[in-house]
C-alpha distance (Angstrom), angle and dihedral (degrees) to the residues before:
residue distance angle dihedral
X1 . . .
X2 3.47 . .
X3 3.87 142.7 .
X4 3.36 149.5 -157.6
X5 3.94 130.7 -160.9
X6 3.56 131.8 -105.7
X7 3.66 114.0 -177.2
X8 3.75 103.0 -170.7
X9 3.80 112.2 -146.1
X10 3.75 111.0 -104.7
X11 3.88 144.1 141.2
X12 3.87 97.5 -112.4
X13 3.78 124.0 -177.3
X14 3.73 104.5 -128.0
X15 4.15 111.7 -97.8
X16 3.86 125.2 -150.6
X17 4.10 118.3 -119.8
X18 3.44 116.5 -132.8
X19 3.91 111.0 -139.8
X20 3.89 104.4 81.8
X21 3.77 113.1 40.7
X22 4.03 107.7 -116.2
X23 3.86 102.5 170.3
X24 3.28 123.9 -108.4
X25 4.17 100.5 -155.1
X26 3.62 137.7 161.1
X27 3.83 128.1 -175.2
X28 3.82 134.2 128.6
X29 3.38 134.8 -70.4
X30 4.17 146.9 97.9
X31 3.92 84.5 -78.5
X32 3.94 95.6 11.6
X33 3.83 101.5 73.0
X34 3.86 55.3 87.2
X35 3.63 129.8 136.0
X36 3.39 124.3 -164.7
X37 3.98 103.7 -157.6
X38 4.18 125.6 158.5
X39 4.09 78.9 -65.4
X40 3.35 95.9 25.6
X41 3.77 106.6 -89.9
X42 3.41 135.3 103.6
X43 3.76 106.8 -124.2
X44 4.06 115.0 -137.2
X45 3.61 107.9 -107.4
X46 3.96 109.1 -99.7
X47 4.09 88.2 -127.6
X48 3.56 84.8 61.9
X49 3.87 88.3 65.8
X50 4.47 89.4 51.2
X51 4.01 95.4 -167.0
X52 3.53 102.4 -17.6
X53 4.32 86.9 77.0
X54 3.69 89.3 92.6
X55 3.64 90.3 58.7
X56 3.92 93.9 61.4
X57 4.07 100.4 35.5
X58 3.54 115.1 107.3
X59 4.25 115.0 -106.2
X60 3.57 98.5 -99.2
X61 3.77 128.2 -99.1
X62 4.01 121.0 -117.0
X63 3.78 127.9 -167.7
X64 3.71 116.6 -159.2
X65 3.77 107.8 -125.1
X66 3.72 118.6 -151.7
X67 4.04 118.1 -164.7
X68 4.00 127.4 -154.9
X69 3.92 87.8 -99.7
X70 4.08 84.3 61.5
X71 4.02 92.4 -120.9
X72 3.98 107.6 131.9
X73 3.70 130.9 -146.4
X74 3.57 130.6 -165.8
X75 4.49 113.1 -127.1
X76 4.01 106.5 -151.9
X77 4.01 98.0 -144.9
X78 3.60 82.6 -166.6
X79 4.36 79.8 77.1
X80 3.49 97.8 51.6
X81 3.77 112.9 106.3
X82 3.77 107.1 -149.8
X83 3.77 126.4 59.0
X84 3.76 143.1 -97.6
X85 3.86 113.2 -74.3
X86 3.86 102.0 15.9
X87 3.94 115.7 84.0
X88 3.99 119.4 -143.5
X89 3.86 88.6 -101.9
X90 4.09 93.9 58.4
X91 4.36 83.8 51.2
X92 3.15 99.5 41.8
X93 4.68 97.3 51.1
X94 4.17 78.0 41.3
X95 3.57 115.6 110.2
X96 4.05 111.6 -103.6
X97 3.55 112.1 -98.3
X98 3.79 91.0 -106.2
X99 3.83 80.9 52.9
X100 3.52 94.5 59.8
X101 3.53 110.9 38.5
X102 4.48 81.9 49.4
X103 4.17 84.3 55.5
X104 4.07 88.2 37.2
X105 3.83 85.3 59.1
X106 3.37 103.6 40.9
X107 3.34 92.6 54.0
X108 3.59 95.8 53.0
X109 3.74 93.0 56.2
X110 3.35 83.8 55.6
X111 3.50 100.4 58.7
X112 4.00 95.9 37.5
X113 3.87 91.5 56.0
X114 4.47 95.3 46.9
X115 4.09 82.9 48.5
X116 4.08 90.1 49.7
X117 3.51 88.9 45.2
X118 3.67 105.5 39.7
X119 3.61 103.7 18.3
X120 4.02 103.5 38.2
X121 3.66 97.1 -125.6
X122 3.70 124.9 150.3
X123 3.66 122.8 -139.3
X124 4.38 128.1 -130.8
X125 2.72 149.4 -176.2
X126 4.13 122.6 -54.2
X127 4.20 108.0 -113.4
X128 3.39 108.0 -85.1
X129 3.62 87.4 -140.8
X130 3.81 96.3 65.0
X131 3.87 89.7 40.0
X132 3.16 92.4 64.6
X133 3.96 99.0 42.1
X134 3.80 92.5 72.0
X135 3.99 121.2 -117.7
X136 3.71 109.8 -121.7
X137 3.73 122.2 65.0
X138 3.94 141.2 -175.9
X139 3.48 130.4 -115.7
X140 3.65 151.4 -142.2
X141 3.91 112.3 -129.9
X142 4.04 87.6 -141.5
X143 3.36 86.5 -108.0
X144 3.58 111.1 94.9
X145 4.00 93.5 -94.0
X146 3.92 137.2 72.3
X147 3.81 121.7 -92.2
X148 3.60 132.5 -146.9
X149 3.92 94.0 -116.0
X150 3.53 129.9 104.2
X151 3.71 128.4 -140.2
X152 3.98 119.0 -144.1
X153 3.93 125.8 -140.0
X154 4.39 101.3 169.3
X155 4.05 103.2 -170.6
X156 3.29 108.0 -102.8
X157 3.67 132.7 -100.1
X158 3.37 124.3 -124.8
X159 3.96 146.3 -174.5
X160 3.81 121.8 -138.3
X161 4.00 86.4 -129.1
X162 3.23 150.7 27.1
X163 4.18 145.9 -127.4
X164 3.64 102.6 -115.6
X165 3.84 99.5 -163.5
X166 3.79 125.3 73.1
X167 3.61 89.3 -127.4
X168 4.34 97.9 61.5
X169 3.82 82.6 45.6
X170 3.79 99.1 59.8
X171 4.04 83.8 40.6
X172 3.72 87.3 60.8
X173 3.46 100.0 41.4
X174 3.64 87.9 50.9
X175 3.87 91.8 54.8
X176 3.72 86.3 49.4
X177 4.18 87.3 58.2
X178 3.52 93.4 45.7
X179 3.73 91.6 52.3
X180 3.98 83.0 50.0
X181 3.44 100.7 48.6
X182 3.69 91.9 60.3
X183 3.66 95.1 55.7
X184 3.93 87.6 44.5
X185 3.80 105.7 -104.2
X186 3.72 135.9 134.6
X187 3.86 128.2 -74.1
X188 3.85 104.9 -97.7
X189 3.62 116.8 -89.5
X190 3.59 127.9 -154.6
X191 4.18 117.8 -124.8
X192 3.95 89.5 -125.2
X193 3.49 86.9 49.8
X194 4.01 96.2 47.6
X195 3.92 92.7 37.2
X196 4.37 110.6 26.1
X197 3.50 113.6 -155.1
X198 3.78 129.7 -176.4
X199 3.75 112.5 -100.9
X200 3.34 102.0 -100.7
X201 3.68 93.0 65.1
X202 3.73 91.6 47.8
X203 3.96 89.2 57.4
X204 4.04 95.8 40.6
X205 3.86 94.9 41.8
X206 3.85 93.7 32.2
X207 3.57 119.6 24.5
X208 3.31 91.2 -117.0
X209 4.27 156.8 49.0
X210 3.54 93.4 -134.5
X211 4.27 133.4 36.5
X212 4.12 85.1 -110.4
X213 3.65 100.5 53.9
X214 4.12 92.6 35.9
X215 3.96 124.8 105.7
X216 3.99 89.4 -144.0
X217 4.12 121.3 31.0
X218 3.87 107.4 -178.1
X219 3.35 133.4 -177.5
X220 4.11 143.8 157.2
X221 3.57 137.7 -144.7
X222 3.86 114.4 -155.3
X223 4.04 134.3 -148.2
X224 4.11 126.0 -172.0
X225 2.97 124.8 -55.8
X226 3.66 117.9 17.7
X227 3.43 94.5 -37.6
X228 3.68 129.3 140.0
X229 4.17 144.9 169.6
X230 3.66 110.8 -161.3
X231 4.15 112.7 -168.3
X232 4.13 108.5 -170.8
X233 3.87 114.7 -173.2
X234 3.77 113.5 -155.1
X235 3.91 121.4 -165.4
X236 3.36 121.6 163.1
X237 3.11 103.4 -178.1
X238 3.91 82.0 89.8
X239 3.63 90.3 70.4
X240 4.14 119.7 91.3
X241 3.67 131.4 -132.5
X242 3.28 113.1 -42.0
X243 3.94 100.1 -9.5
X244 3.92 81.4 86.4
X245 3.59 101.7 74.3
X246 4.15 85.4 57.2
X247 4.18 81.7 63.5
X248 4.25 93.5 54.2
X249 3.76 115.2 108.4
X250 3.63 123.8 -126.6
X251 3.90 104.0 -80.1
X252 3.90 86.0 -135.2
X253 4.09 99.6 50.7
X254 3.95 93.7 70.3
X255 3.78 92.9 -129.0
X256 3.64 118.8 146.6
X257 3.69 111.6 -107.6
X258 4.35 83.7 -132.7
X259 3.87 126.1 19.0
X260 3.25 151.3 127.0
X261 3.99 110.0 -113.2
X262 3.47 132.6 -156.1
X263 4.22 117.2 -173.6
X264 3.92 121.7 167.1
X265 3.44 122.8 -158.0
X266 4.22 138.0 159.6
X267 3.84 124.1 -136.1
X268 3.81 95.7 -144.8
X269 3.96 130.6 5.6
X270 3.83 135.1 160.8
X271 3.47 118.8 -131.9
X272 4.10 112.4 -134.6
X273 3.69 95.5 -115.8
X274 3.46 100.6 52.0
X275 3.99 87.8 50.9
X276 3.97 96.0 107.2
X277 3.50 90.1 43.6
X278 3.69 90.4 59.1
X279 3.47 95.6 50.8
X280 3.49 98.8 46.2
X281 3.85 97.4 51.0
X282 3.92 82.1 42.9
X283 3.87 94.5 67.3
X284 3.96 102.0 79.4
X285 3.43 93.3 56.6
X286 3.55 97.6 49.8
X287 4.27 123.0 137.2
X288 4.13 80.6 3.6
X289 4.00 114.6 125.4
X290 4.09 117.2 -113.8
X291 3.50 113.4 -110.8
X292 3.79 119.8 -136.8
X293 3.90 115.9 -98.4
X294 3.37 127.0 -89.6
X295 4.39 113.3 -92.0
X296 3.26 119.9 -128.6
């Protein structure tokens, strides 16, 4: 069979492909009320929009189908259940999204208890904030229609100081890779690294040109599937004058003026009981190419 691609015109919202984890974090900060999503951002949850979510989905995008008896028939995208970028097969040998967030946690606790131990940080209280935001999240299949996926946001965890030097940061970060590596994610990576910006962003956004004279030094390492751990270390005692009050949380959010953070999160899991589902709205788009997402 064969197709051909209709992109309907339409004012979509930008949607994240699964495949290649590109975290999706939130947290606090000048630049860290940030979210790191696909393109950087954090996309609101469509819940959050109750009925008015039809109103900012993109108009779906339909590929004429022609069959070896030469009839044609038009696939709605906007039906397809997964996501732009990650084919049936990669959701399906994912882990559930129960699964994940269990392995998400676990290796968390992992790395908070080698950076008590070897490190000598002290562990608080998540952001109350974030608590209370919830943790799992719907999505838009990038499409114009909802998929069956879930996005993960865990609160972040955070320390109630921080390693001033540039030397007990890259000691930390390299306890956070070995705690990686044996669960069979990346090497860390560095967000200036990931995402280069010119200097002048670095030291607006940052504090900073470089990680050892910056206020806030983030970085991710990423497992399969989606998944992500994002660590952010926040020192502002690399701020001067009165630059440093820009740096101080909101006294109300519960973040720690300094810490190191940790906060996992997933791009695009199944949840077991909606498995079947899945499958079954998988079917008639079968052996068919994925179109690109819609662009905002």
């Amino acid at each position: 069979m064969t197709s051909t691609h209709d992109d309907r015109p339409g004012d979509a919202p930008a949607t994240t492909a699964g495949g290649a984890a590109t975290p999706r974090r939130t947290g606090w900060s000048p630049t860290r009320t940030v979210a790191l999503v696909a393109a950087l951002a954090l996309g609101v949850p469509a819940a959050a929009y109750g009925g008015m979510w039809w109103l900012l989905a993109p108009r779906p995008v339909v590929t004429t189908v022609t069959g070896p008896d030469g009839r044609t028939v038009d696939l709605d995208w906007s039906e397809h259940p997964g996501q732009a970028g990650t084919s049936v097969d990669e959701v399906l040998s994912a882990p559930s999204l129960d699964e994940g967030v269990a392995g998400g946690e676990a290796l968390v606790a992992e790395v908070k208890a080698v950076v008590t131990d070897r490190a000598g940080l002290t562990w608080g209280a998540p952001p109350a904030v974030q608590v209370e935001q919830g943790t799992v999240f719907p999505v838009e299949n990038g499409w114009g229609g909802p998929s069956l996926l879930r996005t993960v946001n865990l609160p972040a965890e955070q320390t109630t100081s921080v390693p001033r030097s540039w030397t007990e940061k890259q000691a930390v970060i390299d306890l956070v890779g070995e705690a990686a590596a044996r669960h069979g994610w990346s090497e860390p990576v560095l967000d200036e690294d990931r995402w280069p910006r010119p200097e002048a962003e670095r030291v607006r956004d940052l504090g900073g040109a470089t990680p050892p004279e910056q206020v806030l030094v983030a970085g991710t390492v990423t497992g399969p599937h989606g998944q992500w751990l994002a660590f952010t270390f926040t020192d502002p005692s690399k701020a001067d004058g009165p630059a440093a009050d820009r740096w101080s949380p909101p006294a109300d959010a519960g973040w720690e003026p300094e810490s190191f953070t940790l906060a996992y999160g997933a791009n695009g899991l199944l949840p077991a009981a909606d498995r079947a589902d899945f499958e079954r709205r998988a079917v008639p788009f079968a052996g068919q190419p994925l179109p690109e997402a819609q662009e905002d």
